[in-house]
C-alpha positions as CSV (number, residue, x, y, z in Angstrom):
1,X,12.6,-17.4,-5.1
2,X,9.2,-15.5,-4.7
3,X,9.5,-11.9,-3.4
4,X,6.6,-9.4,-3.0
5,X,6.8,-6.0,-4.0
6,X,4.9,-3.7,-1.8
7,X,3.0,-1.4,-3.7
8,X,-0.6,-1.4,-5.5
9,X,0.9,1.0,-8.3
10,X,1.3,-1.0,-11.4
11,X,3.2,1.0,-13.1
12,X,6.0,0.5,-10.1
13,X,5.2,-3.5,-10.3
14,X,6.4,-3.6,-13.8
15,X,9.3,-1.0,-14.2
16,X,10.9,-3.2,-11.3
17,X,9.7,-6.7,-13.4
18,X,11.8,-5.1,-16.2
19,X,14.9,-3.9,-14.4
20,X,15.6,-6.9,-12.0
21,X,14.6,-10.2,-14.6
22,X,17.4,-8.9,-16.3
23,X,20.0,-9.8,-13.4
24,X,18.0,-12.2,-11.3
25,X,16.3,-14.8,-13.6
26,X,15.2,-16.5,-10.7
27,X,13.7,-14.4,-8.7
28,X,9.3,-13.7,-9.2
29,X,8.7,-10.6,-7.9
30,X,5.0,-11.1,-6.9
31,X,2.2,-7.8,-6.9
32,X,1.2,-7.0,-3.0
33,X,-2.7,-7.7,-2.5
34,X,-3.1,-6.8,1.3
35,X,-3.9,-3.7,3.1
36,X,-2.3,-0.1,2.5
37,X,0.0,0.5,5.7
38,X,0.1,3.5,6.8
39,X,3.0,5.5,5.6
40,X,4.1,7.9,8.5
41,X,7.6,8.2,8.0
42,X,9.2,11.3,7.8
43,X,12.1,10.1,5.3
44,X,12.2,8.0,2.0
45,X,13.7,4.9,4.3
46,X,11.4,5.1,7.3
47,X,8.1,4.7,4.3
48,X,9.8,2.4,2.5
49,X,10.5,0.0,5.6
50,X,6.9,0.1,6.5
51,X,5.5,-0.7,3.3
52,X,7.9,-3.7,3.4
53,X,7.1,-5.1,6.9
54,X,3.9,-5.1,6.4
55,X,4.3,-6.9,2.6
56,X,6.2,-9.5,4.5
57,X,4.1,-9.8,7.4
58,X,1.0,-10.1,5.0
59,X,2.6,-12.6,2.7
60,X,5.0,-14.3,4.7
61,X,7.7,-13.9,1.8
62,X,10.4,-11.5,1.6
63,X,9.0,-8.4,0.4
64,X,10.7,-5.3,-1.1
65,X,9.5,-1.8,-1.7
66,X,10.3,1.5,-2.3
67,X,9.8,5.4,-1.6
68,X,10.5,7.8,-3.9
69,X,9.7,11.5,-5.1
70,X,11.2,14.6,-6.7
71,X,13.7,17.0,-4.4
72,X,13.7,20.4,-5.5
73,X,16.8,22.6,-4.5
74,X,14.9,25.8,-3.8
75,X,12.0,24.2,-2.6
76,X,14.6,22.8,0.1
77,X,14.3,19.3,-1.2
78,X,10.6,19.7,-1.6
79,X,7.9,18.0,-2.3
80,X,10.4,15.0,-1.7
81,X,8.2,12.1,0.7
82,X,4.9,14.4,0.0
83,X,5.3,14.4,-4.0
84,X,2.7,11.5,-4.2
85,X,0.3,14.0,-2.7
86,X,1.7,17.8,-3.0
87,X,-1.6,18.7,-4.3
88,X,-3.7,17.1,-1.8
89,X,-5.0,13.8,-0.9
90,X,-6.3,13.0,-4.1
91,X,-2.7,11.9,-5.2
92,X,-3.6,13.5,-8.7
93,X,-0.2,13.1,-10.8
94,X,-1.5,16.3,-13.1
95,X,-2.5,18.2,-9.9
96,X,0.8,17.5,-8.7
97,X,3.1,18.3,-11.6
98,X,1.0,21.6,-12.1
99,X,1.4,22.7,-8.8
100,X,5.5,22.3,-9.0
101,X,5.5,24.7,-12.2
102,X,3.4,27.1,-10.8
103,X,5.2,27.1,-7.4
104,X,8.1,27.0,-9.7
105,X,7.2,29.6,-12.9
106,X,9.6,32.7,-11.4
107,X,12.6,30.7,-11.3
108,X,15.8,31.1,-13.4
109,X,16.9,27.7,-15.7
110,X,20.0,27.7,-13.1
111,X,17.8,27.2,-10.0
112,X,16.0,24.6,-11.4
113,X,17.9,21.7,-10.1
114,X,16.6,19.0,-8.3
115,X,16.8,14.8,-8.2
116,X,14.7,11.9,-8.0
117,X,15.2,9.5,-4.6
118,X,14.7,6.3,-4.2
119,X,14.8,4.5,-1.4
120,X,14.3,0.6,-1.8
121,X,14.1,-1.3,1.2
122,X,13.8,-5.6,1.7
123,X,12.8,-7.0,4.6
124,X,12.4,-10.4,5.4
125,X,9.7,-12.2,7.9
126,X,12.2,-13.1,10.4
127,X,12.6,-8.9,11.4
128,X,16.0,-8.8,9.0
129,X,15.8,-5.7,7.0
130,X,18.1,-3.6,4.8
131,X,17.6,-0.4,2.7
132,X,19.6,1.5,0.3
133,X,19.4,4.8,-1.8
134,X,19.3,6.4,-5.6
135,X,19.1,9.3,-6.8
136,X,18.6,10.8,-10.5
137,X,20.1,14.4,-10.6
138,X,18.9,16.5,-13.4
139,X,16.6,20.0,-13.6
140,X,13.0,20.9,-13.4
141,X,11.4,21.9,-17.1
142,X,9.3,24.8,-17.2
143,X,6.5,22.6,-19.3
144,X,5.7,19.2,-19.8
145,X,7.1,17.1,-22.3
146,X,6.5,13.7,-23.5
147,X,3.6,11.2,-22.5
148,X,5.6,8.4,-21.3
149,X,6.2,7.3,-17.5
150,X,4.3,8.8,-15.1
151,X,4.1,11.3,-11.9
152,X,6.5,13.9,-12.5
153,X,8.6,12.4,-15.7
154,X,7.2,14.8,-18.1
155,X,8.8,17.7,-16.2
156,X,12.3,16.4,-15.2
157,X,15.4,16.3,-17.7
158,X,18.2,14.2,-16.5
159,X,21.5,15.3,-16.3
160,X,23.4,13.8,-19.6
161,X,19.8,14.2,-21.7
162,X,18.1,16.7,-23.7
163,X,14.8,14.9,-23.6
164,X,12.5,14.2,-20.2
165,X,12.5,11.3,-18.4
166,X,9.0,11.0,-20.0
167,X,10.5,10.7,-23.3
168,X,12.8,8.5,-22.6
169,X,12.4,4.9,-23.9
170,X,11.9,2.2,-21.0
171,X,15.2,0.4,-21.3
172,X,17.5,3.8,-20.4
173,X,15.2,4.4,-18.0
174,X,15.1,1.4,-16.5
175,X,18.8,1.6,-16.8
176,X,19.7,5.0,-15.1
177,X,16.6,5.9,-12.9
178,X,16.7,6.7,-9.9
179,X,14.7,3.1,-8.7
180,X,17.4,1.4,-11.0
181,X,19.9,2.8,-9.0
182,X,18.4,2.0,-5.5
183,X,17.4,-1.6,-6.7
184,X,20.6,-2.1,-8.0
185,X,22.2,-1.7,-5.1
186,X,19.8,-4.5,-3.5
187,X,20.8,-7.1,-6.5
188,X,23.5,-8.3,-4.1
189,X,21.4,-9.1,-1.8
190,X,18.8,-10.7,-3.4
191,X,21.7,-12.7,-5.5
192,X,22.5,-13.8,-1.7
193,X,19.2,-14.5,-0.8
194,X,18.9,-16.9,-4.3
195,X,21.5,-18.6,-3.7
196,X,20.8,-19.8,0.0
């Protein structure tokens, strides 16, 4: 079975190859090449279900997709749907993760907790949709560390690690993110959907 995955971000396109082929053999997940929708939800679920109309609308497959970001405690959950662009429309992952420390440099190591969210939503081209969510707890670092993964992975340590999720190699984290969590919780799903 042939899904698409609603995203033009690459990097999102292969971290989900790597943690679904695992537990759905059969299922291609297929890179999105139509137009950008419009994401103006005000939640992780409401952006995610856009992106994955309008994948299935565009392709006429099942389509999946996801909205995540990084919840800060005493930002109030912040930047949370606005991480992608915290710094501005430019979307600039350095701009972004500089911004957080800055906004961030007064705070105590025991305020410095926050999560990932994921929301991962599949929707089909006959209107049926469903969505579920993942988080990642763990704390905000006061530098970067590491060069692996992207957005803000050099600056969040998960809880049970001493290394950022930057540092971590792709397996764990495509074992424990917070997008493994959210798509895992799809797998029955999709398993259904296989099997019809």
């Amino acid at each position: 079975m042939q899904v698409v995955l609603a995203t033009h971000n690459q990097h999102k396109v292969e971290e989900l190859r790597r943690i679904l082929a695992p537990r759905l053999p059969g299922l291609e997940v297929l890179a999105y090449d139509g137009p950008e929708p419009v994401e103006d939800g005000v939640t992780f679920a409401e952006n995610a279900l856009i992106k994955a109309r309008a994948a299935a609308a565009h392709s006429g497959l099942p389509a999946i997709a996801d909205d995540s970001g990084i919840c800060v405690d005493v930002l109030g959950g912040s930047p949370g749907i606005f991480s992608a662009r915290w710094a501005g429309p430019a979307r600039d992952s350095n701009q972004n993760l500089q911004l957080l420390l800055w906004q961030l440099g007064d705070v105590a190591p025991e305020h410095r907790g926050g999560h990932f969210t994921c929301v991962a939503a599949l929707a089909m081209p006959d209107g049926t949709e469903w969505h579920v969510t993942g988080e990642w707890p763990g704390q905000i670092l006061t530098e970067p560390s590491g060069a692996g993964g992207f957005g803000y992975d050099p600056i969040f340590l998960p809880d049970g690690y001493a290394i950022s999720a930057a540092e971590l190699t792709p397996s764990v984290k495509n074992e424990h993110s917070h997008r493994a969590r959210a798509f895992g919780k799809l797998i029955p799903v999709l398993e259904t959907l296989l099997e019809a």
